[in-house]
C-alpha positions as CSV (number, residue, x, y, z in Angstrom):
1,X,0.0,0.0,0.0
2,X,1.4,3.7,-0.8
3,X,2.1,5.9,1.9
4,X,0.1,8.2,0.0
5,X,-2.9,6.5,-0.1
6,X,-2.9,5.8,4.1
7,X,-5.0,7.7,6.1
8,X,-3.8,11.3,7.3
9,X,-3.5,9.8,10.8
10,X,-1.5,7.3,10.3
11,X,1.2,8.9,8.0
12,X,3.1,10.5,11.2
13,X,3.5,7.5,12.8
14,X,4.8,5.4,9.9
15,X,7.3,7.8,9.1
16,X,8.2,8.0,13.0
17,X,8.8,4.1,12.8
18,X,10.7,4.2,9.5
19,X,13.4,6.4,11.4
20,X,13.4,3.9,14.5
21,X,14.3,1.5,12.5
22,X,16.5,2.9,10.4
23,X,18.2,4.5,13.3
24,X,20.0,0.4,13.8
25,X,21.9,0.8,10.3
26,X,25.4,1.1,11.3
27,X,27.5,2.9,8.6
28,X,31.1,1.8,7.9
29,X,31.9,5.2,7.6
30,X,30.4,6.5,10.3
31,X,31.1,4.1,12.7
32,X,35.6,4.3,12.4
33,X,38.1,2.2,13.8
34,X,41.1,3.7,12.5
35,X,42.1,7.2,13.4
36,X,42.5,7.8,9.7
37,X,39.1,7.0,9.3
38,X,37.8,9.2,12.4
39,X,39.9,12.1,11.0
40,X,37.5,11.8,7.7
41,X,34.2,11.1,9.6
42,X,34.6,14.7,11.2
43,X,35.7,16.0,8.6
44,X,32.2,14.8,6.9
45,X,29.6,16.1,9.9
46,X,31.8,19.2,10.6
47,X,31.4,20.3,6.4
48,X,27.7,19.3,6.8
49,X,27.0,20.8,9.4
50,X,28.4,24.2,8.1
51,X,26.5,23.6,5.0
52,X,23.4,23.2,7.2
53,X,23.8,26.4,8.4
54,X,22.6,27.8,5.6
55,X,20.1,25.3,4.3
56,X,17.9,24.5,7.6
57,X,17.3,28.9,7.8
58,X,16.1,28.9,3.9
59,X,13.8,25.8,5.0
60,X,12.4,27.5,7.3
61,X,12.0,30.6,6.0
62,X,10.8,29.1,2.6
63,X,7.5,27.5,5.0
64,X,7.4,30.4,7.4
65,X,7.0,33.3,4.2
66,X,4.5,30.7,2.7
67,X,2.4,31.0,5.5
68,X,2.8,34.7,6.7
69,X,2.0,36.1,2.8
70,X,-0.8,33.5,2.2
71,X,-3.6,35.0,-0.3
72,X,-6.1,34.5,2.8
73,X,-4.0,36.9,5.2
74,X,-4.4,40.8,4.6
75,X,-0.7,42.0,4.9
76,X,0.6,45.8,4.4
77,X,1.2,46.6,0.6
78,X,4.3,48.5,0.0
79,X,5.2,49.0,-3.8
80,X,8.0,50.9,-3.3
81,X,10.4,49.1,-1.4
82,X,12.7,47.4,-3.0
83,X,16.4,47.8,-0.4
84,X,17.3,46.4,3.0
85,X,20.6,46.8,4.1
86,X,20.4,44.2,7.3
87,X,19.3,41.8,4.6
88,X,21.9,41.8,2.1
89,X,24.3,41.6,5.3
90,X,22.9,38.2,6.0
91,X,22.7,37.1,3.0
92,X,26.1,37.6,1.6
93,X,27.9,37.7,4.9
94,X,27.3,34.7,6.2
95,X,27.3,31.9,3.2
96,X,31.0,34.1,2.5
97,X,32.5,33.0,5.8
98,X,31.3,29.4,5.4
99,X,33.2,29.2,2.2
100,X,35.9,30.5,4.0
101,X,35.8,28.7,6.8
102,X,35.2,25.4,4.7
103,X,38.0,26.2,2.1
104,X,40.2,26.6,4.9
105,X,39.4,22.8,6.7
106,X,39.3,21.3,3.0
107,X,42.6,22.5,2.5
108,X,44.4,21.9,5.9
109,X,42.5,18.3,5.8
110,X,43.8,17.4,2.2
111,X,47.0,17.5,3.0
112,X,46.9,15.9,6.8
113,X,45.6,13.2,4.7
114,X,47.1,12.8,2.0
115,X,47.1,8.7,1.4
116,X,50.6,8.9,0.4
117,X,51.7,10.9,3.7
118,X,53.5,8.7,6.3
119,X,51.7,8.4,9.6
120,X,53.7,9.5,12.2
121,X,54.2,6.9,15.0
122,X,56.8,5.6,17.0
123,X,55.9,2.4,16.4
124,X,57.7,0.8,13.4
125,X,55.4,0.5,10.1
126,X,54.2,-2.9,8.6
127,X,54.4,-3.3,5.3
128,X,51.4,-4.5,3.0
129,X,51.9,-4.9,-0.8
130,X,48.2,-5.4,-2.3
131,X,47.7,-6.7,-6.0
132,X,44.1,-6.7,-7.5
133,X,43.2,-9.6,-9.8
134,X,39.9,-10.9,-11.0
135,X,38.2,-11.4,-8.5
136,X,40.3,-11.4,-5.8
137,X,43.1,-10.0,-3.8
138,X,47.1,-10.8,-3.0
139,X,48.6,-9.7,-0.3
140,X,52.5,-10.1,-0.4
141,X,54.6,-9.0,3.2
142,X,57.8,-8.5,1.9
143,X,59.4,-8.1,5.5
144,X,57.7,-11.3,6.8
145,X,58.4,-13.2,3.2
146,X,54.6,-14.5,3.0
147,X,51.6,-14.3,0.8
148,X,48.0,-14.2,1.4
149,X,44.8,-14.3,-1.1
150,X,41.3,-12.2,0.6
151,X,42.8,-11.9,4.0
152,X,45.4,-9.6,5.9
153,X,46.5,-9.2,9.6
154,X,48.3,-6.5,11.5
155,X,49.3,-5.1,15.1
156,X,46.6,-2.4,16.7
157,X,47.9,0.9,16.7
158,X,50.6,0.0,14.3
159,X,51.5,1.7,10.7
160,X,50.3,0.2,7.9
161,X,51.9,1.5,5.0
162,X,50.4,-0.4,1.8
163,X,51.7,-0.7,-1.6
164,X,49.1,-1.0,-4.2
165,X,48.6,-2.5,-8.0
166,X,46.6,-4.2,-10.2
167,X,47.2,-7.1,-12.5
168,X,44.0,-7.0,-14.4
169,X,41.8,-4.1,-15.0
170,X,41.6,-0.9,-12.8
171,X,39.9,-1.9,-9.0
172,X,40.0,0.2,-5.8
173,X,41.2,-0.4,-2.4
174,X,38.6,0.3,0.4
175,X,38.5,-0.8,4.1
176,X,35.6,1.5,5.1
177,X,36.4,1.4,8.9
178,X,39.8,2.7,8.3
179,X,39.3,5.0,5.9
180,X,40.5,6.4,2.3
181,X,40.0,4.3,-0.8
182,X,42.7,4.1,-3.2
183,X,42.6,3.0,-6.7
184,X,44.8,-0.2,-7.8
185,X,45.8,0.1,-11.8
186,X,47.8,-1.8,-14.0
187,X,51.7,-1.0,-14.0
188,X,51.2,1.6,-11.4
189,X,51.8,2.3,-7.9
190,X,49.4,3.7,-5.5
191,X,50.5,4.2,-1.5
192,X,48.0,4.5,0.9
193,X,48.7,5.0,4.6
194,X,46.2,3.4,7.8
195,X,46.5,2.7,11.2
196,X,43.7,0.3,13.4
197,X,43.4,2.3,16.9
198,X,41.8,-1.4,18.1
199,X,41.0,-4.9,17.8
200,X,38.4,-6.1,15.6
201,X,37.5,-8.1,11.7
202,X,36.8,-5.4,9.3
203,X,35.4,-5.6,6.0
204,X,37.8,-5.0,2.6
205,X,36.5,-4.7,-0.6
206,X,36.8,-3.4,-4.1
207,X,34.5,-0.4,-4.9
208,X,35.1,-0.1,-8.8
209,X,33.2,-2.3,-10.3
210,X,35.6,-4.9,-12.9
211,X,33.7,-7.5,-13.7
212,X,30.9,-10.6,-13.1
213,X,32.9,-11.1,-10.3
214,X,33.2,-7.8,-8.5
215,X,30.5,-8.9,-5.7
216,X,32.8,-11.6,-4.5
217,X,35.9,-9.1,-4.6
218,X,36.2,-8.7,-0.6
219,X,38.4,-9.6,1.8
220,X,38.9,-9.5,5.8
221,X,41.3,-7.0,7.7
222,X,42.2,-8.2,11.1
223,X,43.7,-6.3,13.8
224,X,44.6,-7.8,16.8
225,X,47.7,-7.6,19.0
226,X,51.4,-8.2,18.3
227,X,51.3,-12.0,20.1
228,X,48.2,-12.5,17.9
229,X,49.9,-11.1,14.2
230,X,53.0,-13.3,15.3
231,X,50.6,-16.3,15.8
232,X,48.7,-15.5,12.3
233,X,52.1,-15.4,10.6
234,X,53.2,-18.6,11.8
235,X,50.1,-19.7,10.6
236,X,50.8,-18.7,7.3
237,X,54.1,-20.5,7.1
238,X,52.8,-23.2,7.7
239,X,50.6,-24.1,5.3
240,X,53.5,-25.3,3.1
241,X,52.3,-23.1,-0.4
242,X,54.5,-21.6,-2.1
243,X,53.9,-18.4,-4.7
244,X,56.0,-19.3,-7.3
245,X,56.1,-18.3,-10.8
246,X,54.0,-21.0,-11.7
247,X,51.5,-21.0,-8.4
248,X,51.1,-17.3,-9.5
249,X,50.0,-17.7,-13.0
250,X,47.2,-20.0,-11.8
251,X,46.4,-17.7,-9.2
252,X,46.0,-15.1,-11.8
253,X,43.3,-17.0,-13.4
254,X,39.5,-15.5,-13.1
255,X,38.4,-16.6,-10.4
256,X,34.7,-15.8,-8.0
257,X,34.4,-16.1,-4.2
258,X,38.0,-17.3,-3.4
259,X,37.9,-18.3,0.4
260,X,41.3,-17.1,2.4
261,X,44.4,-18.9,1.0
262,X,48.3,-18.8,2.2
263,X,51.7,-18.6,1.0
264,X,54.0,-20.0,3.4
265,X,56.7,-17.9,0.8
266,X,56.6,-16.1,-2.1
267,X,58.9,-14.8,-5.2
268,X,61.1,-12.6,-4.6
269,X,60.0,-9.0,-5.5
270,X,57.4,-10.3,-6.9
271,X,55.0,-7.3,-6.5
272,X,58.0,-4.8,-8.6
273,X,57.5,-7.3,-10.8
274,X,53.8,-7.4,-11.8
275,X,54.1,-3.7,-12.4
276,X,57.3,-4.4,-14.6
277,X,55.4,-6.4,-16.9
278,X,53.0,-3.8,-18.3
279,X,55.7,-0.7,-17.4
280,X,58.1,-2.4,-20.4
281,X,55.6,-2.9,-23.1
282,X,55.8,-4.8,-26.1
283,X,59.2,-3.7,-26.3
284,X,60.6,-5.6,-22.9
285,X,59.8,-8.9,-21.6
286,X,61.6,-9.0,-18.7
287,X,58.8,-8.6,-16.8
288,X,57.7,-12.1,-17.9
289,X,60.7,-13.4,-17.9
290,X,60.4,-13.0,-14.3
291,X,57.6,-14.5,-13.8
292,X,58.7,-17.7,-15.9
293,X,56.8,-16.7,-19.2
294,X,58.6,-17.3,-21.9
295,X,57.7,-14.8,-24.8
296,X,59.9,-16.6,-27.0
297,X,58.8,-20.2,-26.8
298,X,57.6,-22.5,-29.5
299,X,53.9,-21.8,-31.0
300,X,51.4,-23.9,-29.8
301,X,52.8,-24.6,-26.7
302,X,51.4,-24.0,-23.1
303,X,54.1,-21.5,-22.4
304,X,53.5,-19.8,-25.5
305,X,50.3,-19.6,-24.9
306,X,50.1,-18.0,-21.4
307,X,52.9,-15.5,-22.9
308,X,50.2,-14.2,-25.7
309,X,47.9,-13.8,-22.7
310,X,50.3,-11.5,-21.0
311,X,51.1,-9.7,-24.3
312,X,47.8,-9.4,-25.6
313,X,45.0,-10.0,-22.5
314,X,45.3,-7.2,-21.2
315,X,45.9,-3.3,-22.2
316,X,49.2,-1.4,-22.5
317,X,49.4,2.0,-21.2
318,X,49.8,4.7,-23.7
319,X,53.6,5.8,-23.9
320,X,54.2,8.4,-21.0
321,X,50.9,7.6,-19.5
322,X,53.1,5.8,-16.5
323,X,54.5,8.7,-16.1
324,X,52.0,11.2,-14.9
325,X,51.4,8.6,-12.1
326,X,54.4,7.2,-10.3
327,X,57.3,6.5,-12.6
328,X,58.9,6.8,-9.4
329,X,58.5,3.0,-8.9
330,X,59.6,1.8,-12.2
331,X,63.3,4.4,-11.6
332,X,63.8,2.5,-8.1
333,X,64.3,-0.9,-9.9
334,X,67.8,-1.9,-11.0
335,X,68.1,-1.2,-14.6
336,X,65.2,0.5,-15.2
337,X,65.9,4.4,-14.9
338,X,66.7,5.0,-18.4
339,X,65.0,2.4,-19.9
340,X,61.9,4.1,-20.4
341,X,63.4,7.6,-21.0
342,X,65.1,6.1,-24.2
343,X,64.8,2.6,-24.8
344,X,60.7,2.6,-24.8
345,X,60.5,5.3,-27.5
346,X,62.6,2.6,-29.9
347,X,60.4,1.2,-32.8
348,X,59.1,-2.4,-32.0
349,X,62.4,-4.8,-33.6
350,X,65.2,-2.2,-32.9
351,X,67.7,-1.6,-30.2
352,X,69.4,2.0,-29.8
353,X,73.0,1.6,-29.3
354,X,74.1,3.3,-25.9
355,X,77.1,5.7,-27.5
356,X,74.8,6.6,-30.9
357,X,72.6,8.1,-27.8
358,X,75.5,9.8,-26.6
């Protein structure tokens, strides 16, 4: 039944009860557990509320001048006015300094939280490099040598300073209770910075949508204390997988609703190489190389084939494109810094000869 078509009675108290109940709907974002998180939640009600300062008056004025200038009411006629000096105050005083005052928080609060700022903690930072791949999620800890697929651990009140890609098409990173999503693109880096000020499973997802199997892209962020992180490591090493080159290619595979999987190791810079692959073009292959695919093998052949799916599967980025993003990542590698400065603008089948450049 519409609402509309209820009885004027009862309209009141249906409304009354749809706020009740709504009022149990906890919001990820509203309801933080990171201070990253809590930093953007007041960020949020302090902007709306400034912004309400102006709206609730016109509301209320709006119904208020409806019903004191109603055709029913005899009110004083005055053709000739047509200035009030008290009322152009208000009006153009007040909306100025909240667009002050709000250009000023924007401002101070974009760069306090900039993802890629460090947090600053005594406490040493754990490192978390995150790969996006369809429809799931890697998780390499470089420090701790260990992989993990839809599941990450980590101290309380400890840095997290994470290291983002994709190896498929462009996802974001989003754990809603600690705040700031980040996107993950192919042979790019993204940084984003979190912190968990308790204990607690929150939820991790992607929120760009890539895919059939984008529902099932989520994964579990748990935060507990350092006994319990050293306990979930050991866990992970021992469940005996290893991410090789050859586990990794299968894990690379589509895939929908992958429960939690670990890598008691996993390949060496592993993650610099994912983004190596796609940095280098058609012009390189050591980025397969690296990950055992031969670009060279005979035709026809398994290996072959899986080196046509990383040559041709997926899209190159435009020449310089990389660049406007983080090229930063691609100079820190060994051998890399000039490659893409010189070698990359080489037509496909030639090779510039290091003194002709000189």
């Amino acid at each position: 039944m519409s609402l509309l078509k209820l009885p004027g009675r009862l309209r009141p108290w249906i409304l009354l009860a749809s706020v009740l109940f709504l009022g149990g709907c906890q919001s990820a974002i509203l309801n933080p557990k990171g201070q990253i998180g809590i930093d953007e939640r007041n960020l949020l009600v302090t902007c709306t509320v400034l912004m309400l300062l102006v709206v609730v008056p016109v509301i209320v004025m709006t119904l208020v001048f409806a019903y004191r200038y109603r055709a029913s009411k005899q009110n004083r006629y005055e053709p000739e006015w047509h200035h009030s000096t008290p009322i152009e105050i208000v009006v153009w005083a007040i909306p100025c300094v909240i667009i002050v005052v709000l250009g000023v928080l924007v401002w101070r609060s974009s760069h306090a939280l900039d993802p890629y700022r460090p947090l600053d903690s005594d406490v040493a930072p754990v490192t978390i490099e995150a790969v996006s791949l369809d429809w799931k999620w890697l998780f390499i800890y470089p420090d701790q040598n260990i992989a993990t697929v839809n599941e990450i651990a980590f101290p309380e009140k400890t840095p997290l300073n994470f290291r983002i890609t994709s190896d498929s098409v462009m996802n974001s990173f989003f754990i809603p209770q600690l705040g700031t999503m980040i996107y993950s693109m192919a042979g790019m880096e993204t940084k984003l910075h979190l912190i968990a000020n308790e204990q607690g499973t929150f939820r991790g997802l992607s929120s760009h949508y890539s895919g059939k199997g984008f529902s099932g892209m989520h994964f579990n962020a748990i935060a507990t204390d350092q006994a319990g992180f050293d306990a979930w490591v050991a866990k992970v090493k021992a469940s005996g997988q290893s991410l090789d080159a050859a586990a990794y290619a299968e894990l690379a595979k589509p895939s929908e609703d992958v429960a939690p999987t670990y890598y008691a190791s996993a390949q060496p810079d592993l993650f610099n190489t994912i983004i190596a692959k796609y940095m280098m073009g058609s012009h390189g292959k050591g980025g397969h190389k690296m990950l055992g695919m031969d670009n060279n093998a005979e035709p026809g052949t398994e290996a072959a084939a899986q080196a046509h799916a990383h040559d041709g599967g997926y899209a190159t980025p435009a020449p310089g494109q990389a660049d406007g993003h983080d090229m930063h990542s691609m100079d820190s590698m060994p051998g890399m810094g000039d490659m893409h400065h010189d070698d990359a603008q080489a037509p496909a089948g030639e090779t510039q000869n290091p003194q002709e450049k000189h």
